[in-house]
C-alpha positions in Angstrom: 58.6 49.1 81.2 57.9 50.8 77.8 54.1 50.9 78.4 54.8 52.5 81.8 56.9 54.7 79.9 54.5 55.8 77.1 51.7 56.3 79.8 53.9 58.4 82.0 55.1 60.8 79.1 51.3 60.8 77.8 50.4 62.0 81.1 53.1 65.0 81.2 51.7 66.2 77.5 48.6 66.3 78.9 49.4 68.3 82.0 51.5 70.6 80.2 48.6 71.2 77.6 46.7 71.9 80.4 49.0 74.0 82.5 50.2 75.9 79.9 47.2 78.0 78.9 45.9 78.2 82.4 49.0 80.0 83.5 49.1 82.1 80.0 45.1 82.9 80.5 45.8 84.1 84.1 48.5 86.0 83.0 46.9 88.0 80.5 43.7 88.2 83.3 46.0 90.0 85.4 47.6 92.4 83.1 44.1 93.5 81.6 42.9 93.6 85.1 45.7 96.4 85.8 45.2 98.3 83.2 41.3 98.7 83.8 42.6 100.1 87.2 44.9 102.2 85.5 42.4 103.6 83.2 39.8 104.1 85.5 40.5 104.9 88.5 41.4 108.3 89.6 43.7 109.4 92.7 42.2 111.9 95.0 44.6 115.0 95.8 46.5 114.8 98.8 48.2 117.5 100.6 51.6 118.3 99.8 53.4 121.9 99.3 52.5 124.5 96.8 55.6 126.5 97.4 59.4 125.4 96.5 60.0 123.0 99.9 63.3 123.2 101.7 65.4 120.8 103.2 63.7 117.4 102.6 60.4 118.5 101.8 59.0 117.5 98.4 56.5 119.4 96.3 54.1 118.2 93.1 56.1 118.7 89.9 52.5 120.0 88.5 49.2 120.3 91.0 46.3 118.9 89.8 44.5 120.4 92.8 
């Protein structure tokens, strides 16, 4: 039983050695992917209202338009 044992907790090392960085190297893949997206891309302008809007009706806080 001890052998099994040894070879079993071996095998869990192993996987988390491997597992480990994978999921911390697709991790940091992600979050450098979103900010390459944030940096680089660039919204069109939409339409939306110049003037103060009434009741329910949103405006930009600052047109870039």
């Amino acid at each position: 039983m001890t052998a099994m044992r040894a070879d079993t907790a071996r095998r869990i090392r192993l996987l988390a050695w491997v597992l480990v960085p994978l999921v911390v190297l697709l991790f940091a893949a992600a979050n450098i992917h979103l900010v390459y997206v944030a940096v680089t891309s660039q919204p069109d302008c939409v339409p939306h209202l110049k003037d103060p809007g009434g009741d329910g009706q949103f405006r930009a806080a600052r047109s870039a338009c």
